[in-house]
C-alpha positions as CSV (number, residue, x, y, z in Angstrom):
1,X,107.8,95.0,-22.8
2,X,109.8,97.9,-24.4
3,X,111.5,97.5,-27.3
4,X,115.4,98.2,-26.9
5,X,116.0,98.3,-31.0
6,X,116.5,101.7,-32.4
7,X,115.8,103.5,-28.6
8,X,117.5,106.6,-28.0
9,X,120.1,105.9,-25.0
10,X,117.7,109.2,-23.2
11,X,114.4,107.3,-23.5
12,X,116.7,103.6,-22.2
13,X,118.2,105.8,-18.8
14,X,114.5,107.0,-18.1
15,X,113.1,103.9,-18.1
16,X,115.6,102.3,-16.3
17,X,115.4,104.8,-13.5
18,X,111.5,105.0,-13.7
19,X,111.7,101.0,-13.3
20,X,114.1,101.0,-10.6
21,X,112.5,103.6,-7.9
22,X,110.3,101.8,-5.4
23,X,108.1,104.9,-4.3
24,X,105.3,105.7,-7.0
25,X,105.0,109.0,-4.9
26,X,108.5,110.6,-5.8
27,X,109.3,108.1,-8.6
28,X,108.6,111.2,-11.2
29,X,111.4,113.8,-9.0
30,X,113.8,111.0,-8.8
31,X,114.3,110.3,-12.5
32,X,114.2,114.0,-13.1
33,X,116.6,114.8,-10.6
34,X,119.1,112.1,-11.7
35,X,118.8,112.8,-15.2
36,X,119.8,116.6,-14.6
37,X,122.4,115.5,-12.2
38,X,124.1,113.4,-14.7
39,X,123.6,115.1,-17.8
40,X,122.6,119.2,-17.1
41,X,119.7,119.1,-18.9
42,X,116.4,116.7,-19.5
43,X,116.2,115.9,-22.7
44,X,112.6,115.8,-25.0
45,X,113.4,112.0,-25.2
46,X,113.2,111.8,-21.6
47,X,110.2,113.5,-21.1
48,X,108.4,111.3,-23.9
49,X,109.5,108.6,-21.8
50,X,108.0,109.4,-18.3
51,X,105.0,110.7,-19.8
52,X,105.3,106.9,-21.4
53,X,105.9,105.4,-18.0
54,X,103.6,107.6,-15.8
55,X,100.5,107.0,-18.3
56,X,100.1,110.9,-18.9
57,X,100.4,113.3,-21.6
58,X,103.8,114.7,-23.1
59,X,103.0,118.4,-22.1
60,X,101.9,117.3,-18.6
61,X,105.6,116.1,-18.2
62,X,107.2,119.2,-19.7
63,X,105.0,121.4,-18.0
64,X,106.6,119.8,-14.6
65,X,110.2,120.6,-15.6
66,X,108.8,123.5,-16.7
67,X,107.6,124.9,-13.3
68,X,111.0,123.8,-11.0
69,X,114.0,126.3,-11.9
70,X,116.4,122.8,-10.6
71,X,115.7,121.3,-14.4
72,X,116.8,122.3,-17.4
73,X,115.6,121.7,-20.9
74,X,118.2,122.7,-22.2
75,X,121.7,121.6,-21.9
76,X,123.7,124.1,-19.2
77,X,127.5,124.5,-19.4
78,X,129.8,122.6,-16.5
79,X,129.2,126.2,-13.8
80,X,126.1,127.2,-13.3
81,X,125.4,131.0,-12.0
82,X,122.1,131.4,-10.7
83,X,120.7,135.0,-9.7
84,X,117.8,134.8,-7.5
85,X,115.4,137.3,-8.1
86,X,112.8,136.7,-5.5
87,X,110.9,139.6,-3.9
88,X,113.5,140.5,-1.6
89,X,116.8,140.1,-3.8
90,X,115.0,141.9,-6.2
91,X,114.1,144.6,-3.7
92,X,117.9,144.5,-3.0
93,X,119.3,145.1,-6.7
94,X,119.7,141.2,-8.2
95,X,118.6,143.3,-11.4
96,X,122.2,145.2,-10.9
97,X,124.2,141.9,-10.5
98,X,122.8,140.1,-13.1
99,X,123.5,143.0,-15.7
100,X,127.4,142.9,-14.1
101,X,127.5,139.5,-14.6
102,X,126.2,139.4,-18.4
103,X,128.9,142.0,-18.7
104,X,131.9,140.2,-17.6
105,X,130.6,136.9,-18.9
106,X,129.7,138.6,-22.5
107,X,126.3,136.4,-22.4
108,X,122.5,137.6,-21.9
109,X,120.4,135.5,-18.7
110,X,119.2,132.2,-20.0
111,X,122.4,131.7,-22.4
112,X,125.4,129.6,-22.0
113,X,129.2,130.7,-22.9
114,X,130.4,130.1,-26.6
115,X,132.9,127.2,-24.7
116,X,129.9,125.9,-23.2
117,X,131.6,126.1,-19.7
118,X,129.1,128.7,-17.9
119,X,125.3,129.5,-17.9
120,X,123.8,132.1,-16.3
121,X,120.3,132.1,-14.8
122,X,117.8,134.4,-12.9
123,X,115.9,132.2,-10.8
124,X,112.4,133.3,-9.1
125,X,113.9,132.2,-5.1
126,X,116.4,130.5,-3.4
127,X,115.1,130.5,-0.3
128,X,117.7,132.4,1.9
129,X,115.7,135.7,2.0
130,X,117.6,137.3,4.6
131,X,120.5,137.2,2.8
132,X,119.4,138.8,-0.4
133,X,120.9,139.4,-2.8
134,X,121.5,136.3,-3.0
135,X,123.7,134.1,-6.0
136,X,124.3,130.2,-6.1
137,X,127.0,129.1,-8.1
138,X,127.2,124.8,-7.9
139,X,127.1,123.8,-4.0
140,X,128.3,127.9,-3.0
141,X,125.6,129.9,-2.1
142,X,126.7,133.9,-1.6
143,X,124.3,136.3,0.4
144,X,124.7,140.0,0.5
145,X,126.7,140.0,-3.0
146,X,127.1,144.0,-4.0
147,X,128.1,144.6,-7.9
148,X,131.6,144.8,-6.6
149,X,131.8,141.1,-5.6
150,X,130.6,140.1,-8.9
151,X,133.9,139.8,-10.9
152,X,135.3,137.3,-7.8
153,X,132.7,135.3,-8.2
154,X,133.3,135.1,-12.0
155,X,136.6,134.8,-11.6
156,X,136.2,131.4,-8.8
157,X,134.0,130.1,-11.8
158,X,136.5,130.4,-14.1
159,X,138.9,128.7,-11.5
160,X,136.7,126.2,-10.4
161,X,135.8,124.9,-14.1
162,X,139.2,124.8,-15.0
163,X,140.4,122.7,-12.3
């Protein structure tokens, strides 16, 4: 039995989740992914928690969110940009639209906007090689992106996070 005095609302949701998924085999990815669903980012209370739960060390854990580019330690802003950089995007300039887009956004990979509205990430692949470059932005995915399409799709996330 867990004590419920003085727990941190993040360690309560975890094991709430952890408690309530029926499959032992993806009970670890389906806490993680609802916890990053609901609030961008898994926090170190969560982590102590299912490392808790799962009967495993802390760092074992963290080393899982770690490895998947789909979590976030950190908190990310309400738009994510992702740049994949995969062998073939990178082959096909991602390097170039990532530096565009830490120029219009006035923030370095990795960091999210003053306003905490957008975050911008290179990620290692999405997957959709023949379409490099590739950028994913929410549920949008947009293949072939040239520098010069950059700024609309800054522009639609500045749209779509002020709707």
């Amino acid at each position: 039995m867990h004590e419920a005095q003085n727990e941190n609302p993040c360690s309560t949701e975890a094991r709430m989740l952890w408690e309530s998924h029926p499959d032992p085999a993806g009970r670890l990815f389906f806490v993680l992914n609802s916890l990053q669903e609901r609030h961008r980012f898994i926090s170190s209370e969560a982590i102590d928690e299912l490392a808790r739960e799962a009967g495993v060390e802390r760092d074992e854990v963290e080393s899982f969110v770690r490895f998947f580019d789909a979590y976030s330690l950190e908190a990310v802003g309400d738009c994510l940009i992702e740049v994949c950089d995969g062998t073939a995007c990178h082959a096909r300039g991602s390097n170039r639209l990532l530096q565009k887009f830490e120029s219009l956004l006035g923030i370095r990979e990795g960091e999210t906007s003053a306003d905490g509205r957008i975050t911008l990430r290179r990620v290692h692949c999405v997957g959709s090689c023949s379409s490099a470059p590739v950028v994913v932005m929410g549920d949008e995915t947009f293949g072939k992106v040239r520098v010069s399409r950059v700024c609309d799709i800054v522009g639609r996330a500045m749209r779509d996070d002020t709707d």
